[in-house]
N, C-alpha and C positions, 0 to 999 in steps of 0.2 A: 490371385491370392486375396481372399477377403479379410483386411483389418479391423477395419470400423469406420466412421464417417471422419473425415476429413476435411478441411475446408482450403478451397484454392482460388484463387482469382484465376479467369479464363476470359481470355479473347474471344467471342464470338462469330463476329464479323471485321470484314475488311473495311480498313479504315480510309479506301478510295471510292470503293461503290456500295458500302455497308450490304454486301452478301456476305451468306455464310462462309466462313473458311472450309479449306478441304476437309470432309470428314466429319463436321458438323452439321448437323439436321438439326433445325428450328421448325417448331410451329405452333400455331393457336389450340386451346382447346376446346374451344366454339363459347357458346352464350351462355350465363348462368341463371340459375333462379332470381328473380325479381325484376321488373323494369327497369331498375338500375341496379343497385344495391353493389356490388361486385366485381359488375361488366366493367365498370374504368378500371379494371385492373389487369392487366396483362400477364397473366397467368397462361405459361403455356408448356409444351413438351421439348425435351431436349434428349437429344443422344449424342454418343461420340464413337466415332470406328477409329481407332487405331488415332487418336490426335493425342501428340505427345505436351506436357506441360513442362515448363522448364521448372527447374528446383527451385527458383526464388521467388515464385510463383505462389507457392505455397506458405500460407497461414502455418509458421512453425511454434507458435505458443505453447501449446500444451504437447503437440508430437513433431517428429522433424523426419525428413530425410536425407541422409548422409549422402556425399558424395560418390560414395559407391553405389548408390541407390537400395541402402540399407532403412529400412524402416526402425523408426526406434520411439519411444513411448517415452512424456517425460516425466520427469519425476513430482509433477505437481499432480497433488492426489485429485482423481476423479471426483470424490466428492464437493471438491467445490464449483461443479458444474450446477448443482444442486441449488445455488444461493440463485441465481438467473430462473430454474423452473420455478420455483417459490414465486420468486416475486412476477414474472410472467401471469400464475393461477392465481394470485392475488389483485391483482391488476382485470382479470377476467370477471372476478367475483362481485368486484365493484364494479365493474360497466353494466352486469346482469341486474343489479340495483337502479344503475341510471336507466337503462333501457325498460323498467319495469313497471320506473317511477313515471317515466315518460307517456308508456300505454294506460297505465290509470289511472292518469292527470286527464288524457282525453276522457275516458269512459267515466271518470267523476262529471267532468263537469258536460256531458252528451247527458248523462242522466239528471244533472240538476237541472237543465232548461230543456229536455226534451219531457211536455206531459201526452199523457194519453188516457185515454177512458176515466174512469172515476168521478165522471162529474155528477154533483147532485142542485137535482132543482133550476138546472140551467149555471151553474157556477161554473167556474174552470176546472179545469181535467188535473188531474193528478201527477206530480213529477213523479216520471218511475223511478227516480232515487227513492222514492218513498214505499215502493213496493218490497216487500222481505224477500220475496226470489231473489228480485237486484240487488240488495246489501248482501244478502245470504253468498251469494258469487264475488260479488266486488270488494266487501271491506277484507275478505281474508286476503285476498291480492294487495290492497291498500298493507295491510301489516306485514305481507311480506317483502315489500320495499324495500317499508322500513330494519327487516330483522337483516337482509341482504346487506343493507349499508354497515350495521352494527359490527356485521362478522367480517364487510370487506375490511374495515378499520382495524379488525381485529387480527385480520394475515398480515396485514402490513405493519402491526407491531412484530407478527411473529418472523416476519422474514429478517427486519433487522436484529431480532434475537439470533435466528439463525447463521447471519453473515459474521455478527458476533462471535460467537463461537466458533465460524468455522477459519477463522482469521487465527484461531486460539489454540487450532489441529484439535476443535473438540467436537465431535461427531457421533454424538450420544443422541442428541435429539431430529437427525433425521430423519427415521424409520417415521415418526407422529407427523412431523415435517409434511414428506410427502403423501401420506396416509389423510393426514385434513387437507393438503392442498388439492391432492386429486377427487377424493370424498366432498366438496365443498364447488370444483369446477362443475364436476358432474351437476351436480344436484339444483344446484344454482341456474346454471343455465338451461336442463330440462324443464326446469319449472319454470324458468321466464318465457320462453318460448311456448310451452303450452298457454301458460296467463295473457302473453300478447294475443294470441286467437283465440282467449274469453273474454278478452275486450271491445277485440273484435265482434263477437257475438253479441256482446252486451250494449253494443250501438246498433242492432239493430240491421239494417240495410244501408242504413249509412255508411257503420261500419264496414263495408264493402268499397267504399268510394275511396279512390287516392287521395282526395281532397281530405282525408279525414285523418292519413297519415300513419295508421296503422296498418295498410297492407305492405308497404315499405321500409316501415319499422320491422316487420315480422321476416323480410327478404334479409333484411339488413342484417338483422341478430340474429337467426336461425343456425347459419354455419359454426357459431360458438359450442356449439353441440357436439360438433368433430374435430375443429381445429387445436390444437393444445393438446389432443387425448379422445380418444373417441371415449365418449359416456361411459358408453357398458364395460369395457375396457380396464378405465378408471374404476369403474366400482367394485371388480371382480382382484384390485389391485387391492383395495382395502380391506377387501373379503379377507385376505389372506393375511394384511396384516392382525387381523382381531384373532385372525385361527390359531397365529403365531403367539398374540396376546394368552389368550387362551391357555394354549399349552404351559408358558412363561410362568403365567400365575399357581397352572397345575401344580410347577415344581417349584414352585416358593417360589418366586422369584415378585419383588412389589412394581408394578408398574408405576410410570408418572407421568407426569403435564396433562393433556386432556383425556388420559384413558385410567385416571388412578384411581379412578371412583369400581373398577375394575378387582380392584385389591381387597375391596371389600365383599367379597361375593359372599362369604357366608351368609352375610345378611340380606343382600339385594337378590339372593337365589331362593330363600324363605319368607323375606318379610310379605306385608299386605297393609295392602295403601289406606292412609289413616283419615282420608277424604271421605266424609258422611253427609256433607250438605254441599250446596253450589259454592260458598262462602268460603268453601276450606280451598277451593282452585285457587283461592285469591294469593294464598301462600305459595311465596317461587321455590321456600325449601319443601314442599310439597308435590309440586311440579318436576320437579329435580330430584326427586328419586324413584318416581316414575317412569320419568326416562329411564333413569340408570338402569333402574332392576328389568324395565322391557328390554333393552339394549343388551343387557348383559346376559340374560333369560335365550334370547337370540341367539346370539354370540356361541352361547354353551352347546344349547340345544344343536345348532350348524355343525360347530365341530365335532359333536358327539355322533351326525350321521357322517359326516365324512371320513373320520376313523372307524366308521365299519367296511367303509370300502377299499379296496385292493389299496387304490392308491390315491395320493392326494388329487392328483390330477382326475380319477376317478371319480372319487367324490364328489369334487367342484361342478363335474358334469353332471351327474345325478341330482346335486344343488339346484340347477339348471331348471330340470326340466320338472 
């Protein structure tokens, strides 16, 4: 009978010759990506044939089993499992900042003391920090750091909003909850991980060398990518919340917290951006409804093809491909 996950403390091995117990299979699951990065970690396979756990064995917090071997679910509400994945993907969002920060602190400062060509007249050669290919690649990583740290700051006010509330049996703002926190894992870590191997790139052949700390860096961070949430997973998680949005607003209904600019769609469905010179980007209320109305433009347009198809889950697929 399949419940759901459960948590038990289990004996492994014999605690005279530390083999397995009867019925127990242990094993490795061999070597992982990177020279190190992962391998000290003992990550392996387990099975069990017929090994019984004794009842007190079991993690009974949230569910229990009765002494008649009755499963029974308890009465604290599932959603405050919710407050742990929050802050979990908030915790991810900032590390993808630190790790990011990390890879072009090297590839800044590889490019301020590394020159090459440009010399004139017999004078020193040029820092290719000075070159626009290399800023053109490197400072928008340099800004994304920094927007990385801004918004990890920014989960970690919202989880304790969410713990709040859910301390309160007030469960209104999950749905956004999880919708930024998996939209935000995803996105955050795809792009650090690509950005570590253009920092990569952007040192050159050195950038190849261990000694330079970004091939280890990139071993290191890369599985943030799957672990938590596989990416696509997550995004196709959010997909659905905006579809839901979507429809919500169709029928009156006003959204809030970071999807309210949503509510206004008469406008951001019609307007046209009031940007006529470079100067006018310099405005962030400018900037900000640019997004919106692209985002919400999206948003519309998605769900309006997937409502011609059979079914939702149809749709999503044809979304797809």
């Amino acid at each position: 009978m399949d419940i759901h996950i459960s948590g038990f403390i289990v004996q492994l091995r014999s605690l005279d010759d530390h083999s397995p117990l009867p019925g127990v299979t242990l094993g490795d699951i061999g070597g992982k990506f990177g020279s190190g990065a992962y391998n000290s970690m003992d990550n392996g396979v387990l099975r069990f044939d017929h090994v019984r756990i004794p009842r007190d064995q079991m993690l009974m917090r949230l569910s229990q089993v009765t002494r008649e071997g009755k499963y029974v679910h308890s009465d604290v509400p599932k959603q405050l499992l919710y407050g742990t994945m929050v802050y979990v993907r908030q915790t991810i969002v900032a590390d993808a900042s630190k790790a990011l920060s990390r890879a072009v602190c090297i590839a800044v400062r590889y490019s301020a003391i590394r020159k090459q060509f440009g010399s004139q007249d017999g004078g020193p050669e040029t820092q290719v920090l000075n070159y626009k290919t290399q800023q053109s690649r490197l400072f928008p990583l340099l800004a994304s750091a920094y927007a990385y740290r801004f918004v990890g700051q920014w989960l970690k006010w919202l989880y304790t909003d969410v713990n709040q509330k859910l301390e309160a049996k007030d469960y209104s703002t999950l749905p956004e909850a999880h919708a930024c926190t998996a939209g935000l894992k995803s996105v955050t870590t795809s792009a650090t991980a690509d950005a570590i191997e253009e920092c990569r790139k952007l040192c050159g052949g050195h950038g190849y060398l261990n000694s330079s700390g970004l091939p280890e860096l990139f071993a290191v961070y890369v599985p943030a990518c799957t672990y938590e949430g596989d990416n696509v997973v997550l995004l196709l998680q959010v997909a659905r919340f905006l579809m839901k949005t979507v429809s919500q607003v169709a029928a009156g209904k006003q959204p809030v917290g970071t999807i309210a600019y949503m509510g206004n769609i008469q406008h951001l469905m019609q307007c046209k951006s009031a940007v006529n010179t470079a100067e006018d980007w310099l405005n962030p209320a400018a900037i900000k409804e640019v997004f919106e109305a692209r985002a919400l433009r999206m948003a519309v347009n998605c769900a309006q093809n997937i409502s011609k198809a059979p079914s939702q889950e149809e749709g999503f697929l044809r979304a797809l491909t």
